[in-house]
C-alpha positions in Angstrom: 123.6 12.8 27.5 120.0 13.2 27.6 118.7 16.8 26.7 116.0 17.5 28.6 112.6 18.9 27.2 112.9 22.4 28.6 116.2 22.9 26.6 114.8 21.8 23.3 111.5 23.6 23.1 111.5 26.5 25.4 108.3 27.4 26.9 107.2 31.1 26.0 104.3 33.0 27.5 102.5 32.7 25.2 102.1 28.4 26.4 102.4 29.2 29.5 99.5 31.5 29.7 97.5 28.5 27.9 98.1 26.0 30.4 97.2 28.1 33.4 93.6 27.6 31.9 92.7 23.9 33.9 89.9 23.1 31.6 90.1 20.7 28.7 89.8 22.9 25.3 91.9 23.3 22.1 93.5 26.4 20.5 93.5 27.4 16.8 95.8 29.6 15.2 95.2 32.1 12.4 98.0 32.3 10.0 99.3 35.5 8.4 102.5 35.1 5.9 104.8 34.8 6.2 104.6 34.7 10.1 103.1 31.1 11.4 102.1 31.9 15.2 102.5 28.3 16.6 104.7 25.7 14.7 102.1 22.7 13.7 102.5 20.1 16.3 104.6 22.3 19.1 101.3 22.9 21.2 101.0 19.0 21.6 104.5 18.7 23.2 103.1 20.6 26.2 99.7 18.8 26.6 97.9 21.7 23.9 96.0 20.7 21.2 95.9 22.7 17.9 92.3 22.5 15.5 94.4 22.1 12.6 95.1 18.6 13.7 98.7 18.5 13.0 99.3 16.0 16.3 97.7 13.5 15.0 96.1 11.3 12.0 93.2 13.3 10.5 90.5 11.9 8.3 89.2 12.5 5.0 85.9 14.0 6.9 88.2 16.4 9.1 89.6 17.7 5.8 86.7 18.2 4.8 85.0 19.6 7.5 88.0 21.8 8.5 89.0 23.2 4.7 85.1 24.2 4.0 83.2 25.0 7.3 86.5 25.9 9.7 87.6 28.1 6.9 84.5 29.7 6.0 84.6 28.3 2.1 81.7 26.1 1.9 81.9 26.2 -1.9 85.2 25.6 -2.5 87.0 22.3 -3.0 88.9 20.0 -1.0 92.9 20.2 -2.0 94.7 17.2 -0.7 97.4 19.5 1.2 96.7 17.2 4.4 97.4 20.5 6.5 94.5 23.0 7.9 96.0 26.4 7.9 93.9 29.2 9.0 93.4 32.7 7.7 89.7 33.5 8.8 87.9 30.8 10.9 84.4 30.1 12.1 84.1 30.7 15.8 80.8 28.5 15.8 82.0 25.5 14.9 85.6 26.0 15.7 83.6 26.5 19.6 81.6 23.2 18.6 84.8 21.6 18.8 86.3 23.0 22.0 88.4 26.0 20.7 88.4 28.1 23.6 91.8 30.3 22.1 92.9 31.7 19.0 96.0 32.6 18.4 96.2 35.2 16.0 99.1 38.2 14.9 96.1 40.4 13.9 92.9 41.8 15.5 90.1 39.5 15.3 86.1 40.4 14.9 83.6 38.7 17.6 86.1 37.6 19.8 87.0 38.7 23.5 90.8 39.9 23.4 92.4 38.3 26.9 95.9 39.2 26.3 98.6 40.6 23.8 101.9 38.4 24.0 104.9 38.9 22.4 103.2 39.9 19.2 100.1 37.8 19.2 97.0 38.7 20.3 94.9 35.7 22.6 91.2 35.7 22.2 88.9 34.3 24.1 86.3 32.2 22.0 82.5 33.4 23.3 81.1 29.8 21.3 83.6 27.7 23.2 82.0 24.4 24.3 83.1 22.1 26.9 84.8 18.8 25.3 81.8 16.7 26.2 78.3 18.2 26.3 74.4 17.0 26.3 72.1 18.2 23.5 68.1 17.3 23.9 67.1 17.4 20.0 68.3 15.8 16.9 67.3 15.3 13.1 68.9 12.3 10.6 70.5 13.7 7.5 71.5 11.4 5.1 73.2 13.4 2.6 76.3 15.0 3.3 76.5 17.7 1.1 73.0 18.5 3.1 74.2 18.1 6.5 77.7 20.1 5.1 75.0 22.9 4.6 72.8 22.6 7.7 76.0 23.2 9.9 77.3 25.9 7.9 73.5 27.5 8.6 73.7 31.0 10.1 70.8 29.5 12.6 72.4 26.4 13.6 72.8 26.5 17.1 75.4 23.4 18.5 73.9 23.2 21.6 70.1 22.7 20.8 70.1 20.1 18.4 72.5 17.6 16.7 72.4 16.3 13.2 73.2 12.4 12.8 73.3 9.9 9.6 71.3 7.0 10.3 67.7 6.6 12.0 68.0 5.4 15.7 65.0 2.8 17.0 63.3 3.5 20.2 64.6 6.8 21.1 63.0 9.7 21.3 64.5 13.3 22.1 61.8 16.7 22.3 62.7 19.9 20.9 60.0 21.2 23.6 62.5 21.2 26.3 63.7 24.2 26.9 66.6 23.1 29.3 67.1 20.0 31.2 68.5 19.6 34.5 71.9 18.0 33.2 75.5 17.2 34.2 78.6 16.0 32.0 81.9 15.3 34.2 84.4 13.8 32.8 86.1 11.5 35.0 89.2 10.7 33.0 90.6 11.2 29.9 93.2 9.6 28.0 94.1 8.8 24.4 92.3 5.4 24.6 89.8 5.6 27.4 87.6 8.1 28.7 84.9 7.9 31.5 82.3 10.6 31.9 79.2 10.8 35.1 75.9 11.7 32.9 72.6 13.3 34.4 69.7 14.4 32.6 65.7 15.1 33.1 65.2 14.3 30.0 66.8 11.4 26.9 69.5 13.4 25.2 72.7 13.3 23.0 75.9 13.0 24.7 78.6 14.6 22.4 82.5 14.7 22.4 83.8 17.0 20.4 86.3 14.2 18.6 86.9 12.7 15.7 84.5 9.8 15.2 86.6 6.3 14.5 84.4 2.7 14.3 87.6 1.6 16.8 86.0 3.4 19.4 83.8 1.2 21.9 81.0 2.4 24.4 79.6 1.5 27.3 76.5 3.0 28.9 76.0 1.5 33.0 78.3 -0.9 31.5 76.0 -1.9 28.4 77.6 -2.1 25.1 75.5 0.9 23.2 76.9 2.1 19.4 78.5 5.5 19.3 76.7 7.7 16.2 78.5 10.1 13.6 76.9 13.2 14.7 77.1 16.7 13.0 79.2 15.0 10.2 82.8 14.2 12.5 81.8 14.6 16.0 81.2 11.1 18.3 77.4 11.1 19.9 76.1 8.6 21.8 72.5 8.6 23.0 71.6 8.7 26.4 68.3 7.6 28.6 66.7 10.3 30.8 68.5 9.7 34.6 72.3 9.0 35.9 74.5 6.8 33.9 78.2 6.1 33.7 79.9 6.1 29.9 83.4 4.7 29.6 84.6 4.7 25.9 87.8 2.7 25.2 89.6 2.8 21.8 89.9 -0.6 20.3 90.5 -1.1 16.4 89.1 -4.3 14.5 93.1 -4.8 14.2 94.0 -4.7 17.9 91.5 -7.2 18.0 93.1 -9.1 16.1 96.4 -9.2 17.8 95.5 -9.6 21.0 92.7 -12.0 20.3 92.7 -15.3 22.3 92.9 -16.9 18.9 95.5 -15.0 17.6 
């Protein structure tokens, strides 16, 4: 006889309170031993998704990006645990890549406290960005111990300007602008496809806070356009000035392959 979800992993208040929240975001929990707030890979059984990655395959560049800037350890070494546990946490870039809640069974600094649950406290993160969102400027860094440094920067601000790897012909993006009248709605969103209405005033970055993969495809007003490794393991994919369509679909050199007409 089938057990049914419900009987296996109860839902506590402290998910339930989560998925009230309609938006799109991820949570992170801080970890404090022997005590682990919320099992690696439970949120994901309820549609929540944890920063430590635990739901699905991380990359070398999310270990490293996770175990030295998440963590606040810049100078330290990457172990090859495979697991991103955290004690103290950068609310920046933990916001740069939609952590709107942190879990934690202690009082955390520079956060907004939104509710105490069954031992945890839930803060609200003030950096929280949406899961897709336009930035106007952006510099090319090559090196990336340099661009490791540049994001770890005290001044870096997520929304103003992106860093990428590789110069980009025939675009040009003004640190001048102020604001632009923009718009990012994201139309759907599944593992494997995701379609999102753009408008901007001005030629901008369009970034999802995601793990950039080459099997990732995308389409601009249904133009094949190449999707950029911006700010060292986010996805960005420039955008003209105006109102376009971006679908993205997720399809590996190997799926490719199988489902080739030649195959």
């Amino acid at each position: 006889i089938p057990i049914p979800k419900e009987g296996l992993f109860r839902q506590s208040q402290v998910i339930s309170f989560l998925k009230e929240d309609a938006d799109l975001f991820r949570f992170a929990s801080l970890q404090s031993p022997p005590m682990r707030v919320l099992k690696p890979n439970l949120g994901a059984i309820y549609g929540l998704y944890d920063l430590g990655g635990q739901e699905s395959v991380t990359d070398g560049r999310y270990q490293t990006f996770g175990q030295r800037l998440l963590r606040n350890r810049l100078n330290h070494p990457v172990d090859a645990s495979g697991v991103l546990d955290f004690e103290d946490l950068n609310l920046k870039l933990a916001g740069m890549m939609n952590v709107k809640y942190i879990l934690s069974s202690k009082p955390l600094g520079g956060a907004d406290l939104v509710k105490k649950e069954q031992g945890l406290h839930i803060y609200r993160n003030p950096h929280w960005l949406p899961r897709a969102f336009l930035v106007l400027d952006y510099e090319v860094v090559e090196d990336q111990e340099t661009l490791l440094q540049k994001l770890f920067d005290p001044g870096f601000d997520p929304v103003k300007k992106v860093f990428i790897e590789k110069r980009i012909e025939k675009f040009m993006t003004s640190s001048k602008h102020e604001r632009s009248d923009s718009m990012v709605k994201i139309l759907s969103y599944h593992p494997n496809h995701i379609e999102i209405d753009v408008k901007s005033s001005h030629n901008a970055f369009l970034l999802l806070s995601e793990t950039y993969d080459p099997g990732w495809k995308a389409d601009v007003d249904h133009q094949r356009v190449e999707i950029l490794r911006a700010n060292y393991i986010m996805r960005g994919i420039p955008i003209q000035a105006g109102e376009h369509r971006v679908t993205l679909e997720y399809r590996p050199f190997f799926f490719n392959c199988l489902f080739s007409k030649d195959g």
